[in-house]
N, C-alpha and C positions, 0 to 999 in steps of 0.2 A: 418400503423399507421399514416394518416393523415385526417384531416377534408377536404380534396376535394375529387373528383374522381382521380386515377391516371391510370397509364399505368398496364397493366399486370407483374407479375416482370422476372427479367433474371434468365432463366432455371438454369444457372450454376453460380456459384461466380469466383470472378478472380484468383481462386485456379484449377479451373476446375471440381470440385467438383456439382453435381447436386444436386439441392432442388427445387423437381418437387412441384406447386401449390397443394393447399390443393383440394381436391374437393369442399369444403363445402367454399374457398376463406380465404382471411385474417383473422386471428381473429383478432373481434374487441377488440381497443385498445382507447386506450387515446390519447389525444393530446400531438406531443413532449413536447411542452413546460408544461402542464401542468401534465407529465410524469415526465419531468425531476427538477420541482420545490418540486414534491410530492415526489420523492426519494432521492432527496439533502435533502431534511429537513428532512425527519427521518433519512439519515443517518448521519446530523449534531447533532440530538440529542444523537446517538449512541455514536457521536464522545464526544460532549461534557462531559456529566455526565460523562463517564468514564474518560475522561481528568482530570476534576474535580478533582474527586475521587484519581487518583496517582497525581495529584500534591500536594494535600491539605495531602497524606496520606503520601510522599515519606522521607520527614525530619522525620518525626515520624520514620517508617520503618525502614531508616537509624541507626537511635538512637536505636529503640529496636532490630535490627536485631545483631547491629553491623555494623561497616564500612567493614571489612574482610564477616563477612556471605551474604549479599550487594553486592558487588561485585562476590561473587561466583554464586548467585542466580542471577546475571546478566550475568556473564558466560555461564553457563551452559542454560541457554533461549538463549546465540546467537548460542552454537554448537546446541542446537535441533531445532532451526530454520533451519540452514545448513541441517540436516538431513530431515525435511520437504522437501526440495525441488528433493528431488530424486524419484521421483514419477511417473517419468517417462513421464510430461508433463501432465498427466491427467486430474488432476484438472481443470486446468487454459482451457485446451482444451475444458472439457466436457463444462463447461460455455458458450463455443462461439458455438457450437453446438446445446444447450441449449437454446439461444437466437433466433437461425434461428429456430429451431424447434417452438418455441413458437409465432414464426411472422407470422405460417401459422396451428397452432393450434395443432401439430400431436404430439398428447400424445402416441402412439404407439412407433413412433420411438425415441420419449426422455426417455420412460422408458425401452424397448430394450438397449440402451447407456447405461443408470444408471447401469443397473442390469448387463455388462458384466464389465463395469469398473469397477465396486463395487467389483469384482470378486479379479480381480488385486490388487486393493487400499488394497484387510482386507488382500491377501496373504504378500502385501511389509509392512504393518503393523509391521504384525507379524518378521519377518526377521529383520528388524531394531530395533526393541526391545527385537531380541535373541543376534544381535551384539554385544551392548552398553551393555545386562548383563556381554556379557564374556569380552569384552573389556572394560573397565570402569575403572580398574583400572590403563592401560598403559594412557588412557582417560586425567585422572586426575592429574597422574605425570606427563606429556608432561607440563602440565602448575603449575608445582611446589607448590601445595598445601600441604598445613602444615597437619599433621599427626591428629589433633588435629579436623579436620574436614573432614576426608573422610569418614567417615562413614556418615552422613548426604549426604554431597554431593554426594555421590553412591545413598542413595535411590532415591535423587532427581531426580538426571538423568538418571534414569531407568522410575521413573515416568513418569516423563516429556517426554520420548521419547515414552511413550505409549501412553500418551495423544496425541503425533503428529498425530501416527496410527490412531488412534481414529477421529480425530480432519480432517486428508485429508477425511475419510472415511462422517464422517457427511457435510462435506462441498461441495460433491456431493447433497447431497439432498438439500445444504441453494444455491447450483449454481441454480437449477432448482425452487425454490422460489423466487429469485433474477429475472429468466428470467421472470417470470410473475408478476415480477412488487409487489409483496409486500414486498415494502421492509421495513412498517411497524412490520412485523413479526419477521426480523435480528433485526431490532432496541430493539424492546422489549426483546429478547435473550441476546444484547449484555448489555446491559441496567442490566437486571437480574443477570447476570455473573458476572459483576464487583461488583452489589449489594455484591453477595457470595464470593466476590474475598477481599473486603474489609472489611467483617466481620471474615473473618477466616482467618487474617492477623492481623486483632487486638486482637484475640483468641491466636493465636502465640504469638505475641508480649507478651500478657499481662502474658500467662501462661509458657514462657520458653519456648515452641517446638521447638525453630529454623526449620531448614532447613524441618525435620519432617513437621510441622505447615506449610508450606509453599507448600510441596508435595501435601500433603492432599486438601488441599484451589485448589490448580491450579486442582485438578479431579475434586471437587466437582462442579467449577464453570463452565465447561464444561459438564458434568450432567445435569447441569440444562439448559444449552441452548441448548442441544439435545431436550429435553423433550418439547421445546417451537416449531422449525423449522421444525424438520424430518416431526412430522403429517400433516404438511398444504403440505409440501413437496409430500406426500404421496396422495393428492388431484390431482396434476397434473399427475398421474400416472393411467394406465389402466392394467387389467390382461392381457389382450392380446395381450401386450406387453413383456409379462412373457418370455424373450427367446433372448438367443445369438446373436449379431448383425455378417452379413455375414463376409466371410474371405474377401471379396473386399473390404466392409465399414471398417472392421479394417484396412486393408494396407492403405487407404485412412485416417483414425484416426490418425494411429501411421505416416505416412508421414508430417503432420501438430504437431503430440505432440510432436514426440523427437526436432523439434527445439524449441519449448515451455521449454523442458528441460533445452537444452543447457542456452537457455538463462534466466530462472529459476535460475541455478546455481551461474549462472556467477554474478546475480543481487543481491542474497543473500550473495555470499562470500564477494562483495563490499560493502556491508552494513554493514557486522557483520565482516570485516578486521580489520576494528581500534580496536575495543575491543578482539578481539585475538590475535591478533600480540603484546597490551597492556598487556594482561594476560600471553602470554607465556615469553616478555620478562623483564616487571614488577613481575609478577605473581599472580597468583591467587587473593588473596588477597587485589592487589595494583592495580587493572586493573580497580576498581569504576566510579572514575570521566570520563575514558574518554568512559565508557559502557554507564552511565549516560549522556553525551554528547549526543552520537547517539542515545540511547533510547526520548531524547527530542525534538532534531530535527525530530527525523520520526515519533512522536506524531506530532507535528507542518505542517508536511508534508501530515501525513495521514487528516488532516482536509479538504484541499481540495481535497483530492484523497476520501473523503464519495461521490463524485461526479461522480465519477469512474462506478460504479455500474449500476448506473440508466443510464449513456451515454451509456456503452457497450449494455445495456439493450434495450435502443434506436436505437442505432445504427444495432442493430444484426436484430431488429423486421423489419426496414424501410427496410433493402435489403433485408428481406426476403418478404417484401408484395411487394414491387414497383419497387428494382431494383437500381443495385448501380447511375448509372446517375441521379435518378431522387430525390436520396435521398443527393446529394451531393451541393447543396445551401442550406440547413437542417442543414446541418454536419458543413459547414465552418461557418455560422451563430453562431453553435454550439461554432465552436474552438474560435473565437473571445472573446465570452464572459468568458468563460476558459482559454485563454491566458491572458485577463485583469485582470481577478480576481487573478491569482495566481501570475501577477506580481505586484499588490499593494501587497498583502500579504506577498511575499518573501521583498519586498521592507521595509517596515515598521516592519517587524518579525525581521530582522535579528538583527538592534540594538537594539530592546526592550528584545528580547532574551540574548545578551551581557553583558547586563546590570541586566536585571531579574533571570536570572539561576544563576548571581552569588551573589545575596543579599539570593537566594533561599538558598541554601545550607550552610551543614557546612563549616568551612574553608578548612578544609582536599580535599573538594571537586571546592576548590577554581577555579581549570581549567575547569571547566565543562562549563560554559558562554562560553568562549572562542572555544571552542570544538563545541558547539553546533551552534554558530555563523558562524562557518565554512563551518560545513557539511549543516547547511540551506539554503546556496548559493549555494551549489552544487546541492542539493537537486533542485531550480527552474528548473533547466535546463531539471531536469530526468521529473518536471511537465510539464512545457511549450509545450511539444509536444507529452503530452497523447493523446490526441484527434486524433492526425495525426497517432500515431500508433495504436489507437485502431481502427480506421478505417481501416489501410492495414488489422493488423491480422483480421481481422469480413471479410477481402474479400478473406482470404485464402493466405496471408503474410507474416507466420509465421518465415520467415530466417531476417525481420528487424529488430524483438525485441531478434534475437539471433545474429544478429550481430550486432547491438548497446549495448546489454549487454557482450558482449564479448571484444569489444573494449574498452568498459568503464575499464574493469577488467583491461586489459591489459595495457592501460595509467595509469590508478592507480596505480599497480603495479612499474610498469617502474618511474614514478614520486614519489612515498612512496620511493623506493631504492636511487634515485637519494638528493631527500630532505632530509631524513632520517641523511646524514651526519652532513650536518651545522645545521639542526633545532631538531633530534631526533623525541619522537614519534610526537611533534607536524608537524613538514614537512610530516608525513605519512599521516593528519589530511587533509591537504592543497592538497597532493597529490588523496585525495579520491573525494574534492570539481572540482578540474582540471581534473581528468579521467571521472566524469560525465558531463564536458561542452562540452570534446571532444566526447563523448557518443554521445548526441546529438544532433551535427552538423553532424556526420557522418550517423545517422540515418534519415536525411533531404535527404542527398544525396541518400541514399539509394531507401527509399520512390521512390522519381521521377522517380528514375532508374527502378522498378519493379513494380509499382503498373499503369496499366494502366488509371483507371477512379480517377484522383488526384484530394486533394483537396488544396487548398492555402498553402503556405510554411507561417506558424505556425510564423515565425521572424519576418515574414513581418506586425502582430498584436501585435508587443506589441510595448507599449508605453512607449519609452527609457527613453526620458530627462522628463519626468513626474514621472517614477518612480526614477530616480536619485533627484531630485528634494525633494521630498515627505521621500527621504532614509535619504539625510542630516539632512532637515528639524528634522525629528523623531531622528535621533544622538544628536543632537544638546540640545533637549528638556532632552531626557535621560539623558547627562554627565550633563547639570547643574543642576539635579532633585537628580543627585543619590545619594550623599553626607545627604541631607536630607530626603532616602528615610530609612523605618524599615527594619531589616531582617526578616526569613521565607517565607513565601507563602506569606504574605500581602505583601511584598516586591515585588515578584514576580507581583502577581494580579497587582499593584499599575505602574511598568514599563508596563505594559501590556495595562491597561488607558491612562498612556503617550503617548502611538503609534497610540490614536483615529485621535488625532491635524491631522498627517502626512496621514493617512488612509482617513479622509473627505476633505485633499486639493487633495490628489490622482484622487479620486471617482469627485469629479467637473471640475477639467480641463481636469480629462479624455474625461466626459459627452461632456464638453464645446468644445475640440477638436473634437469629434466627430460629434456634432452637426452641425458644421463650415464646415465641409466637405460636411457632408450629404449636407446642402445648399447647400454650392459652385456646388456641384456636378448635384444640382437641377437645378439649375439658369442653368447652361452650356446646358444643357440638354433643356431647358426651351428656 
């Protein structure tokens, strides 16, 4: 995947794992950069519209769902998230294999993969959506729901956990769409989805279904985005590929997925901690605002992670035609402009969030700014060094993002208990933002320690006192704004505008700094 000639690539990855050259050579590809512009924007469109859509929708919802149905239906999305990720590493595996396969064209051996893990994926379906029938009721008291609603809430989370099934099962085939770069096609899916997500929510709303109304909506709108992905998916696949990958290729699979697992687990129980720990010791009912919290923040979050996609995609196709050395002034160019962007982002999001989530909301839901504000600081730090860990895992690395999600869990933990006394659940809130910074810095360490062919330490790009700078600056504009700002969503939108001011001094003294170097660096050189 480059516009020059390059070197032949390395037989093996830094896993030891072989990805012998295609006969027929690289497929051709696109240009990174304009690889990775063209998958960033379809998947900011993804990102948006749907953004859109629950934010403009979520007051509404609130109001006709209920504050108590609201919050259960936020519940019950973080435990069947939780159950999503037991999958054995799969998923997340097949993708990076899926990438290297597709840097050197060989449809044989990505549908081989598909077709044995697809095996696995519909058997662990199945099984988790025979659990949660028979379990469902201990399920639901653990987190003290009123009697008044478990009937609803059983069907949901029966549903909802078959959709999980469902849901790893199709995203085998949108990994293998993903690898070959359309990521037009996800876009339009997810695009369509929400379309169905927002119309058979205001179908609920309008006609009483509750939680019912809400089950139905979440099948339908993954329906239709199977109907969109699988067939083009189905494009990169050959018959003669029809067939079992060996007993060597799986020990070498499952050697790289279960730490994919491990640290699957550990990534999801820290994200969906605050709102259960909220839910079992609030309860059901009263667990809203701070489900709402996190659900905002990893909206806010997932905006730059639409970037995620198209880099892994990048990054898996380059070592697979040329070779980790030759692909690694590529990569760090890469991380630069990924560590800048997401630290204006986090920088300016954090107080416009502050300020906006709580003009957004009812009063009930009064803490939810606060909550979200938190976890979006925590959140940079899990972004700041994507790049660096998608590159180890693409080189066969997989014990970094299971020891950096493992450690995250574990200072969480350890600081939630610790905090927990003087602040309640808010110190659990604080303790989830601190267990992901010490995440990672330990996953920096780690990186250098194990990954032979390195690329720049990730800290050493961002730009400190620019985005401190540009953070005030956008505080400052918000508290003397907020007083005279509406509530609802224009409220929201309207703090959202305020953080442009902070967002364009960012963006030019970042330019201007970097400019200044590049010179200086010239002149010296010169």
């Amino acid at each position: 995947m480059t516009d020059h000639p390059t070197p032949a690539p390395d037989p093996k990855d830094d896993s030891g794992m072989e990805f012998t050259p295609s006969p027929k050579g690289p497929a051709p590809t696109r240009g990174s950069a304009r690889t990775l512009v063209s998958g960033t924007s379809w998947s900011v469109v993804a990102q948006i519209i749907p953004l859109a859509i629950n934010l403009g929708m979520t007051p509404y919802i609130i109001s006709g769902l209920g504050g108590a149905r609201y919050s259960i239906f936020l519940l019950i999305s973080s435990i069947t998230m939780l159950l999503s990720q037991f999958d054995g590493g799969i998923g997340q595996s097949a993708l990076r294999y899926f990438t290297l396969y597709a840097g050197r064209d060989d449809r044989e051996a990505t549908t081989r993969l598909l077709f044995s893990v697809s095996a696995v994926i519909a058997a662990f379906g199945v099984l988790i959506t025979v659990v949660v029938v028979v379990f469902s009721q201990p399920i639901l008291t653990f987190f003290r729901l009123e009697d008044a609603f478990v009937r609803e809430a059983t069907v949901l989370l029966v549903c909802l956990t078959a959709v999980v099934g469902f849901l790893l099962l199709r995203n085998l085939y949108n990994a293998v769409v993903s690898a070959r770069h359309q990521f037009g096609v996800l876009s339009v899916a997810v695009v369509a989805g929400h379309v169905v997500y927002a119309i058979g929510l205001v179908l609920t709303v309008e006609n009483g279904w509750g939680l019912y109304g809400v089950a139905a909506t979440m099948i339908l709108q993954q329906v239709v985005g199977t109907l969109i992905t699988v067939p083009v998916g189905l494009r990169y696949l050959t018959r003669a590929g029809m067939a079992f990958i060996s007993r060597a290729e799986a020990a070498d699979f499952a050697r790289y997925a279960w730490k994919v697992q491990v640290a699957g687990i550990a990534t999801v129980v820290t994200a969906q901690k605050d709102q259960l720990v909220a839910g079992r010791a609030l309860s059901a009912q009263a667990s809203g605002p701070f489900g709402q919290g996190s659900s905002f923040a990893n909206q806010l979050k997932s905006v730059p992670l639409n970037a995620v996609a198209p880099i892994q995609a990048l990054i898996g196709a380059e070592i697979g035609a040329v070779g980790a050395e030759a692909s690694r002034a590529k990569v760090e160019k890469l991380q630069y402009l990924w560590v800048v962007f997401v630290t204006g982002w986090c920088a300016v999001g954090i107080p416009a969030t502050l300020v906006g989530v709580r003009l957004w909301l009812p009063q009930e839901y009064a803490l939810t700014g606060a909550v979200a504000a938190i976890l979006l600081a925590g959140h940079f730090f899990t972004l700041v060094c994507t790049v660096s860990k998608t590159w180890a895992m693409t080189l066969g690395q997989a014990e970094v993002a299971m020891q950096q999600s493992l450690i995250t869990l574990v200072s969480n933990v350890a600081l939630s208990i610790a905090l927990w006394f003087p602040f309640g659940i808010m110190g659990v809130v604080v303790g989830t933002s601190l267990g992901a910074a010490i995440g990672a810095m330990t996953l920096s360490f780690h990186v250098r320690r194990v990954v032979p062919t390195r690329v720049r330490w990730f800290m050493r790009d961002v730009p400190y006192w620019q985005a401190a700078l540009c953070a005030a600056l956008t505080f400052g504009i918000e508290a003397v704004c907020e007083p005279y700002l509406p509530g609802g969503v224009r409220g929201l939108a309207l703090a959202g505008l305020l953080a442009l001011p902070g967002s364009v001094v960012f963006v030019l003294i970042t330019l201007g700094v970097r400019g200044s170097k590049e010179a200086y660096a010239m002149v010296r050189r010169g």
